[in-house]
C-alpha positions as CSV (number, residue, x, y, z in Angstrom):
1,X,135.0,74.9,106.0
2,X,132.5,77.9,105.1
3,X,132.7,80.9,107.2
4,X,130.1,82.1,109.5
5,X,129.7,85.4,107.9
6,X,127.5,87.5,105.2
7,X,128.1,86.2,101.6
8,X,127.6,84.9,97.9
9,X,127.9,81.3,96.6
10,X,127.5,79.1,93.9
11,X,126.6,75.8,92.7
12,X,128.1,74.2,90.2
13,X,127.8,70.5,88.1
14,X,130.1,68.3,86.7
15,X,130.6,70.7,83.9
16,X,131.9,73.5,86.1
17,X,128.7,75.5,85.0
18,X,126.9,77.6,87.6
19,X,123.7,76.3,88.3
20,X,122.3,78.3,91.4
21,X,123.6,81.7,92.9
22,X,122.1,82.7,96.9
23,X,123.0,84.9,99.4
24,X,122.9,84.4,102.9
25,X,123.5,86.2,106.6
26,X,126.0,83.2,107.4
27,X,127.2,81.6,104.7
28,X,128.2,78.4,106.8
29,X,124.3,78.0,108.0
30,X,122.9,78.3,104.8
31,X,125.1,76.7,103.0
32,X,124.6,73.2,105.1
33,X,120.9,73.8,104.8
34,X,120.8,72.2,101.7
35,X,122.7,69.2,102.7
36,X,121.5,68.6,106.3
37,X,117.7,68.4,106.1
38,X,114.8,66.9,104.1
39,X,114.0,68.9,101.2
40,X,110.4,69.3,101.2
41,X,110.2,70.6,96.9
42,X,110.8,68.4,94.0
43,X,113.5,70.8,92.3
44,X,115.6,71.6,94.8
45,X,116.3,67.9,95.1
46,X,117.3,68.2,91.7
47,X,119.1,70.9,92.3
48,X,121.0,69.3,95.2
49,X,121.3,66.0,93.1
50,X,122.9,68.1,90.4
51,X,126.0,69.9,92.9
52,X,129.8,68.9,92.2
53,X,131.4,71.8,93.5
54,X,130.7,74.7,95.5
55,X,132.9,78.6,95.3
56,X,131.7,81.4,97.5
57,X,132.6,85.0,98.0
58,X,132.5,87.2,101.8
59,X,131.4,90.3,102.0
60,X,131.1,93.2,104.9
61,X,127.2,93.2,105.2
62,X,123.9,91.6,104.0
63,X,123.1,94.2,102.1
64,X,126.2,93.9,99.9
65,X,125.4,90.3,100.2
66,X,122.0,91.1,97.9
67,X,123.9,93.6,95.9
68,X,126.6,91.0,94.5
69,X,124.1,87.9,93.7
70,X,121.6,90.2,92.0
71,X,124.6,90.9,89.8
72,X,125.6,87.7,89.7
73,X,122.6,86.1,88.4
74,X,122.1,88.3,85.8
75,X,125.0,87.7,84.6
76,X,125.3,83.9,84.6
77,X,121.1,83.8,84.8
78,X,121.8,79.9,86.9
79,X,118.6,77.5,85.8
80,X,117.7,77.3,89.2
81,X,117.8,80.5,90.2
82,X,114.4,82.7,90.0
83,X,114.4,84.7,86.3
84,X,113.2,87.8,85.1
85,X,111.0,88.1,82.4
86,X,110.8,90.9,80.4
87,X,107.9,92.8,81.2
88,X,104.9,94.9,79.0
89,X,106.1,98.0,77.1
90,X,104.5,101.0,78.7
91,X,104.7,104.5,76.9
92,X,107.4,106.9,77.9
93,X,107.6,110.5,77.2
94,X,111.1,111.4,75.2
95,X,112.5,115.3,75.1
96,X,115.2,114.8,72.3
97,X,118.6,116.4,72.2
98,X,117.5,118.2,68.4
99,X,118.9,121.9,68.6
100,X,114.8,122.6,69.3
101,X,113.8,119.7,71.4
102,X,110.5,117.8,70.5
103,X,108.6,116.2,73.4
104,X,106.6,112.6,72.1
105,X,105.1,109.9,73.6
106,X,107.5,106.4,72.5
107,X,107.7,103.0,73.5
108,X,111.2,102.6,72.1
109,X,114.0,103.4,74.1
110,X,116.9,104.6,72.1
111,X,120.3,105.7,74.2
112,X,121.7,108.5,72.8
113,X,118.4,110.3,71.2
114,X,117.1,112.1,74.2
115,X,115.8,111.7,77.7
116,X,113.0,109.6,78.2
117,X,110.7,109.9,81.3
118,X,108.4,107.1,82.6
119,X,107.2,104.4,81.7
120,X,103.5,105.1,82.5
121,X,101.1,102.1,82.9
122,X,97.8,104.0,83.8
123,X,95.4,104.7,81.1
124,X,96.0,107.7,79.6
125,X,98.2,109.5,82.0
126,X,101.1,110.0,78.8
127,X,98.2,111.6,76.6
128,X,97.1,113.6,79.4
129,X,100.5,114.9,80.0
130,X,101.0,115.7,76.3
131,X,97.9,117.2,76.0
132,X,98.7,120.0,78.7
133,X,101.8,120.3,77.5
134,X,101.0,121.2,73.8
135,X,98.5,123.5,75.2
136,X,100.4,125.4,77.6
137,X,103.4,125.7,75.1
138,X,103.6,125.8,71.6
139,X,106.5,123.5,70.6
140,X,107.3,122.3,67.4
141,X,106.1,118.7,66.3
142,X,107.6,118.7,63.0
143,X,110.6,116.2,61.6
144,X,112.7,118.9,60.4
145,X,116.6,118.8,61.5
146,X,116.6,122.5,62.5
147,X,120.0,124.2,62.5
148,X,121.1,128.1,63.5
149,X,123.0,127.9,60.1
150,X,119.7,126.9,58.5
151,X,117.2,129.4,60.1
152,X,120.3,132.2,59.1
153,X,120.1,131.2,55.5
154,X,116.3,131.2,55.4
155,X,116.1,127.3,54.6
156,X,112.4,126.4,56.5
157,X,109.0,127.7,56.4
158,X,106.6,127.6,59.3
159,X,103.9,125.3,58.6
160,X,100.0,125.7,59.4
161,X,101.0,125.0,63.2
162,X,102.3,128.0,63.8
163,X,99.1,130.0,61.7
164,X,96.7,128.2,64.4
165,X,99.3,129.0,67.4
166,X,100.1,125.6,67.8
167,X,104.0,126.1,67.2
168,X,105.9,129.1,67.9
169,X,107.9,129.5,64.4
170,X,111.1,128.8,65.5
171,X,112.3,127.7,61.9
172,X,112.1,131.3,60.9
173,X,113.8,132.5,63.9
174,X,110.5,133.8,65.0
175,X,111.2,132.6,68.9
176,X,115.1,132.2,70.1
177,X,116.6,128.9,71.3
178,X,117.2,130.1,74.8
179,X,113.1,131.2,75.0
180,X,112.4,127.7,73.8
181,X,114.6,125.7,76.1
182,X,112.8,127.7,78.7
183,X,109.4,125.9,77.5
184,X,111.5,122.8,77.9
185,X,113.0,123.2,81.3
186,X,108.9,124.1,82.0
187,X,108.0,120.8,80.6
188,X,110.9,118.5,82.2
189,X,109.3,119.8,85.8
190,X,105.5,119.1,84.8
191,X,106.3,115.9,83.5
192,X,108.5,114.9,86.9
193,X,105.6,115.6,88.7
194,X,106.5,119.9,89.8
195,X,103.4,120.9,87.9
196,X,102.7,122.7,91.0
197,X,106.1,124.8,91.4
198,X,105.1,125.5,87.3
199,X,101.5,126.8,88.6
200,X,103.1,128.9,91.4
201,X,105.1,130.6,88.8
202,X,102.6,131.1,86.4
203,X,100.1,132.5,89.0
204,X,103.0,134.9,90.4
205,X,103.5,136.4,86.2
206,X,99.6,136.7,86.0
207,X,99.3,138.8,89.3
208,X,102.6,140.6,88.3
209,X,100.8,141.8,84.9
210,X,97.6,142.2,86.0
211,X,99.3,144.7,88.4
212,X,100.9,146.2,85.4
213,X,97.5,147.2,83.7
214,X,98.1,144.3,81.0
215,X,95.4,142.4,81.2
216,X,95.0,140.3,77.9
217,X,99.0,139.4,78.8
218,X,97.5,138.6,82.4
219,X,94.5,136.4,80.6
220,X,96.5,134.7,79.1
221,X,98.6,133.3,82.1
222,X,95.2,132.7,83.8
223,X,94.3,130.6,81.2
224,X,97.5,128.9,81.4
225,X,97.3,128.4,85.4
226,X,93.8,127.1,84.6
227,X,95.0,124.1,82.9
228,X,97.5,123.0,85.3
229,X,95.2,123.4,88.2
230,X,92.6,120.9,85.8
231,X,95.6,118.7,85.2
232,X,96.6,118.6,88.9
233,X,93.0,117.7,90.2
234,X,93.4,114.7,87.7
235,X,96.5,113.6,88.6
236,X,96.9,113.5,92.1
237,X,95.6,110.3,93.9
238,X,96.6,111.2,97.5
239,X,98.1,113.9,99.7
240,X,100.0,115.8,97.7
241,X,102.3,116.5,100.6
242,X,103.7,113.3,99.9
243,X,106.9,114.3,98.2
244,X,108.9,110.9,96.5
245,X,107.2,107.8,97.5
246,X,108.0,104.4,96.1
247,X,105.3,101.8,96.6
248,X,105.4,98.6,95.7
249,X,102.5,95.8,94.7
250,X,103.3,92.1,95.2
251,X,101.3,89.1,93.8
252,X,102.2,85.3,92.9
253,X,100.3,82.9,90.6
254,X,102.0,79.7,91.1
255,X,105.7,79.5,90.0
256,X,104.6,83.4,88.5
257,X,105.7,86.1,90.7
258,X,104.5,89.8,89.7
259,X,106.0,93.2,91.7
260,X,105.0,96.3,90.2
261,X,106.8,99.8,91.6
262,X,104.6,103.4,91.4
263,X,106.8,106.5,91.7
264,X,104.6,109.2,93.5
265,X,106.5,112.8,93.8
266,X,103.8,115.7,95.3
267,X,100.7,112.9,95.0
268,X,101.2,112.0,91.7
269,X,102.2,109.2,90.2
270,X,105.2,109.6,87.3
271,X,106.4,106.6,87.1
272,X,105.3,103.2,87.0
273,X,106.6,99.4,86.2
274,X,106.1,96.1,86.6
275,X,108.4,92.6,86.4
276,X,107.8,89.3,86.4
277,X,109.7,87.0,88.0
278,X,109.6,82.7,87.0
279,X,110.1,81.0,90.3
280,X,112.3,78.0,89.3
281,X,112.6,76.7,93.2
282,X,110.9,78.0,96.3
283,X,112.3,81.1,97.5
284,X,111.3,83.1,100.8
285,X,109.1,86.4,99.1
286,X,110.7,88.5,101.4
287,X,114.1,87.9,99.4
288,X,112.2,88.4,95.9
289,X,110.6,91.3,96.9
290,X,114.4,92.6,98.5
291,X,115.2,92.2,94.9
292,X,112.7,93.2,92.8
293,X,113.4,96.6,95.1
294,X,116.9,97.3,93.8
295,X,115.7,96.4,90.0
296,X,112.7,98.4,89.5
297,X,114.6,101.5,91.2
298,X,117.1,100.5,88.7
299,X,115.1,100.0,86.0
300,X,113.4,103.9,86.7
301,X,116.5,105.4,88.0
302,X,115.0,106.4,91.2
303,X,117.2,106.5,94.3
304,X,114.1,107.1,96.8
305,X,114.9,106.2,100.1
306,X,111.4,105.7,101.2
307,X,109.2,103.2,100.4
308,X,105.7,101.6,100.9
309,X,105.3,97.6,100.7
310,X,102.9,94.8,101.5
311,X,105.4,93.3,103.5
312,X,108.7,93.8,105.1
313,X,111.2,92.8,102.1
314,X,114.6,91.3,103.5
315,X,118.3,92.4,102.1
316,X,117.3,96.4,101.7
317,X,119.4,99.4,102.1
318,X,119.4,99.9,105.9
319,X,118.5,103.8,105.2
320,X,115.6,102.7,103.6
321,X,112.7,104.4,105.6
322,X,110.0,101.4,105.0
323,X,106.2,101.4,105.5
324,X,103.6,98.7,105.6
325,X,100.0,100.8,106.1
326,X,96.7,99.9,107.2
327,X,94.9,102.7,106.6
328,X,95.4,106.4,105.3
329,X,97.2,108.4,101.9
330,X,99.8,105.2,102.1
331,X,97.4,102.6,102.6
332,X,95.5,104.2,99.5
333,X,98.8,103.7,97.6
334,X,99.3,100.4,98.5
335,X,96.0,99.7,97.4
336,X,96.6,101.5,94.0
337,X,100.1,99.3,93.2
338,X,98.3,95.7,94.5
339,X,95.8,96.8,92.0
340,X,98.2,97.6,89.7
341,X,99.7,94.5,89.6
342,X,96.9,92.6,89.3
343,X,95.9,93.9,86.2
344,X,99.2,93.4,84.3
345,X,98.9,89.8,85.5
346,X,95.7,89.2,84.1
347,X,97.0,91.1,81.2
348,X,99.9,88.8,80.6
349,X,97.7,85.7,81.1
350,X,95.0,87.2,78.5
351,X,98.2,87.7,75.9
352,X,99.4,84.8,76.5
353,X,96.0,82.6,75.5
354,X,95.6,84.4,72.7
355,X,98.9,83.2,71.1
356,X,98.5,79.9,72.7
357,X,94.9,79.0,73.2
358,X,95.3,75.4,74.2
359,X,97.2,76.8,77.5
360,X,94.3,78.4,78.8
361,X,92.9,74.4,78.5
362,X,95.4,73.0,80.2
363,X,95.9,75.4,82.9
364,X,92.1,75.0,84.0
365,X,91.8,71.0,83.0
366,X,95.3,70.6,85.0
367,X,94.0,72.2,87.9
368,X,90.7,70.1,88.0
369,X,92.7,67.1,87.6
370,X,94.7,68.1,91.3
371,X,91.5,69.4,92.7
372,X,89.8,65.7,92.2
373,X,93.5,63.9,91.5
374,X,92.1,62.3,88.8
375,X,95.0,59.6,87.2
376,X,94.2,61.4,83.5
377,X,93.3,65.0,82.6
378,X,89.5,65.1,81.9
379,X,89.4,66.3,78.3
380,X,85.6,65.3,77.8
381,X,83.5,66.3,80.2
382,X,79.9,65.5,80.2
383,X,77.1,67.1,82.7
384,X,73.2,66.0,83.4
385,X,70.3,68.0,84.0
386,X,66.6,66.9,84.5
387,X,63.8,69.5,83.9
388,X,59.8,68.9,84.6
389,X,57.1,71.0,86.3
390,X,55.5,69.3,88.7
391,X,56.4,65.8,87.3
392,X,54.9,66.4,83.9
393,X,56.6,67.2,80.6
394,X,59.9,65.4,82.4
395,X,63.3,65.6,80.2
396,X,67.0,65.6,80.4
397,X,70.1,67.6,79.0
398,X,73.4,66.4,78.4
399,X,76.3,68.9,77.5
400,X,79.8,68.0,76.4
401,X,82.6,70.0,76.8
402,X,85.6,68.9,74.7
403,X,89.1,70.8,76.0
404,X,87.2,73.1,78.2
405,X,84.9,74.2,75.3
406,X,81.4,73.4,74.6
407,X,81.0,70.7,72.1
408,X,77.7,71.8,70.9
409,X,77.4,69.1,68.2
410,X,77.3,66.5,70.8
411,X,74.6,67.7,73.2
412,X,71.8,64.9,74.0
413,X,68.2,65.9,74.5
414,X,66.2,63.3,76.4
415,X,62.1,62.4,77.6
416,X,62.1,60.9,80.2
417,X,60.5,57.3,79.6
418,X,60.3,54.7,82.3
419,X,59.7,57.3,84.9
420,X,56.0,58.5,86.3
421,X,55.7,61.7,88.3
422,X,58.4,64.0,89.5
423,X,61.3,61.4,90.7
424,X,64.6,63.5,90.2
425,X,66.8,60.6,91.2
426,X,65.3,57.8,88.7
427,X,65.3,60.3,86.1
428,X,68.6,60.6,86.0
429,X,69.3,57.1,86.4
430,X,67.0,56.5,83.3
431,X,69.2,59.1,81.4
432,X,72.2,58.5,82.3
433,X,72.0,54.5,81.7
434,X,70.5,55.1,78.0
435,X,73.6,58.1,77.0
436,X,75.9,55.4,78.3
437,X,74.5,51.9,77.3
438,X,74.3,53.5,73.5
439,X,77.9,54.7,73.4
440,X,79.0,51.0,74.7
441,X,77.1,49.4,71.6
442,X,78.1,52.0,69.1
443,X,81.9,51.7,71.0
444,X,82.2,55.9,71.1
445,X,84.2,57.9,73.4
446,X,83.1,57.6,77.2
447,X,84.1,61.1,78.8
448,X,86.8,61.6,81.5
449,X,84.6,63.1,84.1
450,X,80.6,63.4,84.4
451,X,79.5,66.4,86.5
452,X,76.1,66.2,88.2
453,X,73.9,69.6,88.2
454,X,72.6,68.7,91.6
455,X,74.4,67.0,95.0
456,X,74.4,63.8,96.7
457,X,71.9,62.2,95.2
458,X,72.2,63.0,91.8
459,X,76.0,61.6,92.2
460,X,74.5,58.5,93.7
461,X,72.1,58.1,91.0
462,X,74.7,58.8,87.9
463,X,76.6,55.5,90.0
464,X,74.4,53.4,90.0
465,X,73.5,53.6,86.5
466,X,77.4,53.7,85.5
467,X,78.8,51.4,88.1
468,X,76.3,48.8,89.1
469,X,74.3,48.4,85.8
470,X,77.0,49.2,83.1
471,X,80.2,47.9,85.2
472,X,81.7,51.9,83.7
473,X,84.2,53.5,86.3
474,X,83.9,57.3,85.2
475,X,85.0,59.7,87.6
476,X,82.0,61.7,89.2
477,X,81.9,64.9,90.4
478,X,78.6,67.2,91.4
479,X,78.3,71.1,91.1
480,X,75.4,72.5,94.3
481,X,73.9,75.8,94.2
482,X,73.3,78.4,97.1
483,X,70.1,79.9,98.0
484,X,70.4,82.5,95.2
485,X,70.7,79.8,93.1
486,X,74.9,79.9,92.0
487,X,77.1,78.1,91.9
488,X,79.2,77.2,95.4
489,X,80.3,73.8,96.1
490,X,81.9,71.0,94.1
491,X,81.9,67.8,95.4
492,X,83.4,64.4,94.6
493,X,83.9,61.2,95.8
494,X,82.2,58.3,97.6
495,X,80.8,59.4,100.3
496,X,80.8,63.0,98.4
497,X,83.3,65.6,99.9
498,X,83.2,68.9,99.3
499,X,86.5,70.5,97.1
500,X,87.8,73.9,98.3
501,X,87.0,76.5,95.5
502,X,87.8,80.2,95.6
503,X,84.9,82.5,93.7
504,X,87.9,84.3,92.0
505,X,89.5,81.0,90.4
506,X,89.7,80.4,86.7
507,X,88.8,77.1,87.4
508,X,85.7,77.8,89.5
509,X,84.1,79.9,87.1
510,X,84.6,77.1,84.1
511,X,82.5,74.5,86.6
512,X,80.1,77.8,87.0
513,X,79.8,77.8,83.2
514,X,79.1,74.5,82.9
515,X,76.5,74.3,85.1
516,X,74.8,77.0,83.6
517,X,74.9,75.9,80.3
518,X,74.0,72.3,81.0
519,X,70.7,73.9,83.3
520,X,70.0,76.5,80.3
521,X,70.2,73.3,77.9
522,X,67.4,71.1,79.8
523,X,65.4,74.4,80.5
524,X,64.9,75.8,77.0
525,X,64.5,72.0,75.8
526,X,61.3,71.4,78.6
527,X,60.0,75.0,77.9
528,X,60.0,73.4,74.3
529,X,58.0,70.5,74.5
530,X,55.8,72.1,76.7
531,X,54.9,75.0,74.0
532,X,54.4,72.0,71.4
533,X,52.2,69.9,73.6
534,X,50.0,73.2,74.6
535,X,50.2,74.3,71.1
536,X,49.6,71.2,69.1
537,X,46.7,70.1,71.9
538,X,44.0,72.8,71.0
539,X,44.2,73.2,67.8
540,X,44.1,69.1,67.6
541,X,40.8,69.7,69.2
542,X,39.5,71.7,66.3
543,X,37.6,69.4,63.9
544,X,38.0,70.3,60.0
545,X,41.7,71.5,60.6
546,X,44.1,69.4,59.0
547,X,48.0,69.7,59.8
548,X,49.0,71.7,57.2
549,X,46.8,74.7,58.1
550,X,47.9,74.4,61.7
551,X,51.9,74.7,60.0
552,X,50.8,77.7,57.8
553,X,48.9,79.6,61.0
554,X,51.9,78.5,63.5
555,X,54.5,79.7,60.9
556,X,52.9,83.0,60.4
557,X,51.3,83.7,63.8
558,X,54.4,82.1,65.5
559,X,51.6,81.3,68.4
560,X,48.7,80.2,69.7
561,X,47.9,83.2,71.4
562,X,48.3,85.4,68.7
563,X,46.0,82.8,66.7
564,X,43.0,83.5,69.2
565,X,43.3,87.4,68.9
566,X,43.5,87.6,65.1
567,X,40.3,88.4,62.8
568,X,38.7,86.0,60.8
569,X,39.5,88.2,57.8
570,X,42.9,87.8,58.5
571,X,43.3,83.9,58.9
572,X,40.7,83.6,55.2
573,X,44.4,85.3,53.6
574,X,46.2,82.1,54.7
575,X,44.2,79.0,55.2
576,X,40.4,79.9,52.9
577,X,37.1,81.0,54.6
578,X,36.3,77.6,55.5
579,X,38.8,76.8,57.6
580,X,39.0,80.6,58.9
581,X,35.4,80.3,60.2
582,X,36.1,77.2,61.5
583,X,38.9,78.2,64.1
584,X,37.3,81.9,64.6
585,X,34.2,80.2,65.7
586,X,36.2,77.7,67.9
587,X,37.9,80.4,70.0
588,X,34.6,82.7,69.8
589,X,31.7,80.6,70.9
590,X,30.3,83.7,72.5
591,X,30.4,85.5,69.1
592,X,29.0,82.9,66.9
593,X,26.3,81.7,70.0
């Protein structure tokens, strides 16, 4: 018999291996959860399929509840339990432990070589840092392993950082250790965020000289208080009476879970991470957020006690003082951290379709498949257009996009035959009967999916001419515009229903590209023949004018228009005086008249 009380257990197979670690309130209760009522997810049947045995540890509280599974998970890391991924390397700043310390910018962390401060995941905020720093104090930036023996025995030379006051010589002995560490200890505040306890200290020393008498010394601090004020108004993103802040951003991509953490000490943000989490079974993201609390303080080594979230988080320090904001400085933070987190995602998702393009594919064509629940993943997908002013010039445009990329080579241009006048709907039957009926003879590749560029009635039409005359059973789908002509519904089905779509999907903005590529397609093709019908129609009417002069003045004039304006001197250069009189009188009776 469990106990009703706050604990840990574990899962375990037939191997005796641990396959799932949770915590719960009352261990009894959660415990039977598993057993006692229909699970709704396909792995936590497995997982439940998969239990032999089952240990358990009590504890005093929830909290300690948290504390021991989080431990416990990472060191057994259970397949079913949720996993950490290692996150992006963001640049740190080190100050090394050298008898002179150097101050660098690193992605490496190395234990043992120094203290490292960050990381920092916006823009340039690590150069921006450095860049004060190096020019409110001249530290040393070279590689040499300075010793008190070496400077004694005259071993080192200063360098030509020193001669442009970018370095303060201290391997001649030209500035002592204890001055230098003071730089140092000036640094280690600016860089956790006191820059403005370093600027009330500097302004003091410039008033305290300037009351002296020495100026230039007082100039000089100005100059220095200058920059940190600069570097303050760059910094700070809020109230800077907000002392140590951690907020938190929250977002989940399917079984991807992303929580990023922003340290903020006086308004400014010094710190910032973010860790992704692979959801393995469905978990409550109140309990993933509990956790990813305790590991990005961890991770940061901040022991802040108050913090701003998206959403109350379960299993945290009951001191925690916890804000979810609406509106104001925290609200503003939020925001910051939400966007934050966003951006590594799409980061991540970016990195990993570059080292695994056919991913990016399969995401989109997988979630197509769901959206329609199509029995196969459409890999060809083939969309119609029509294009005709006023029911003259009428064509078609096929496009074919092969794993969610354009398959240029197999684009179809069609005229329109059988049809008379502007009839959108037999157009389309006419076209889409002829692509098909040819593939059937020459026995090619019939595509997964046709999208219609239009609505109802295009889909109706694209049936007819697949189902009832060609006995074909291709999937279907049509792509509507709005008033400002985008793209905003899919539909699909007999009768046609509409598909829910989000404007900020992946997979709504391939459908977007494909209608716009398949409309650009029959567009450019109708603007086409409608140039060469115009074109080749007036100068046809020009008697004496064979077809090779109208190629030479077409190729070299590239237009009619330009044609008609150009002087009859200039067409005798390409086609003889003849022929130039002939077409400069056509297109200037009232000259020659």
């Amino acid at each position: 018999m469990l106990p009703e009380k706050p604990g840990v257990y574990q899962y375990l197979n037939k191997e005796k291996e641990i396959i799932y670690v949770g915590k719960a309130k009352n261990l009894k209760r959660r415990v039977s959860s598993y057993f006692h009522k229909e699970q709704n997810s396909y792995k936590t049947k497995q997982l439940v399929r998969n239990i032999a045995d089952i240990k358990y540890v009590v504890v005093d509280s929830e909290q300690d509840a948290f504390l021991l599974e989080n431990n416990l998970i990472k060191k057994y890391q259970p397949h079913y339990n949720i996993l950490l991924k290692d996150g992006k390397s963001y640049p740190s700043i080190c100050i090394t432990n050298d008898y002179f310390p150097k101050v660098y910018k690193t992605r490496k962390i190395i234990k043992g070589i120094g203290e490292y401060y960050g990381p920092y995941s916006f823009g340039n905020t690590v150069d921006l840092v450095l860049e004060l720093i190096h020019q409110l104090y001249p530290i040393r930036t070279c590689n040499l392993q300075i010793t008190q023996k070496g400077i004694e025995e005259n071993k080192y030379k200063v360098c030509l950082k020193y001669h442009i006051k970018k370095c303060c010589g201290v391997c001649e002995g030209l500035k002592s250790r204890e001055e230098y560490l003071k730089y140092i200890e000036d640094i280690r505040q600016i860089i956790k965020g006191n820059a403005q306890e370093i600027s009330k200290i500097i302004s003091d020393e410039m008033r305290k000289l300037a009351s002296e008498m020495h100026f230039e010394e007082a100039q000089v601090m100005k100059n220095k208080y200058d920059l940190i004020e600069r570097f303050k108004s760059k910094t700070i993103i809020c109230n800077s009476h907000l002392r140590d802040t951690d907020v938190f951003g929250y977002l989940q991509k399917e079984e991807h879970i992303y929580i990023s953490i922003l340290k903020v000490h006086n308004g400014s943000i010094i710190q910032a991470q973010t860790i992704e989490y692979k959801q393995i079974i469905e978990e409550d993201k109140a309990e993933i957020l509990g956790r990813a609390i305790v590991e990005l303080q961890a991770q940061i080594g901040s022991k802040t006690k108050e913090i701003i979230v998206p959403f109350i988080p379960d299993f945290i320090d009951k001191n925690m003082v916890v804000h979810v904001p609406q509106r104001g400085d925290n609200k503003q933070l939020l925001d910051l951290a939400m966007q934050n987190v966003q951006q590594y995602a799409q980061d991540q998702l970016k990195q990993q379709d570059k080292l695994n393009p056919d991913q990016k594919m399969t995401r989109i064509l997988s979630a197509l498949q769901q959206k329609l629940r199509l029995e196969h993943m459409p890999i060809v997908i083939e969309s119609f257009d029509n294009s005709n002013i006023q029911g003259t010039n009428s064509v078609a445009g096929c496009v074919v996009f092969k794993k969610a990329k354009p398959s240029k080579t197999d684009y179809r241009k069609y005229i329109i035959n059988t049809v008379a006048g502007q009839d959108d709907y037999a157009s389309m039957r006419e076209v889409v009967y002829r692509r098909y009926k040819r593939i059937l003879e020459e026995q090619g590749e019939l595509p997964d999916l046709i999208i219609a560029d239009g609505g109802i009635g295009q889909m109706h039409a694209i049936r007819e001419a697949t189902e009832e005359q060609l006995g074909l059973h291709i999937p279907i789908a049509g792509l509507v515009k709005n008033d400002k002509h985008r793209t905003s519904t899919l539909l699909y089905g007999f009768p046609p229903q509409e598909i829910g779509l989000k404007p900020t999907e992946e997979l709504f903005h391939f459908l977007t590209q494909i209608q716009n590529e398949v409309h650009r397609y029959a567009i450019s093709f109708h603007k086409q023949k409608r140039s060469k019908q115009q074109t080749a129609s007036e100068l046809d009417e020009i008697k004496g004018i064979g077809t090779n002069s109208k190629k030479v003045l077409l190729t070299q004039f590239k237009s009619l228009k330009r044609i008609k304006e150009t002087t009859k001197e200039e067409l005798e250069k390409y086609i003889g005086t003849k022929r130039a009189s002939i077409i400069y009188d056509h297109f200037h009776p009232e000259i020659t008249h």
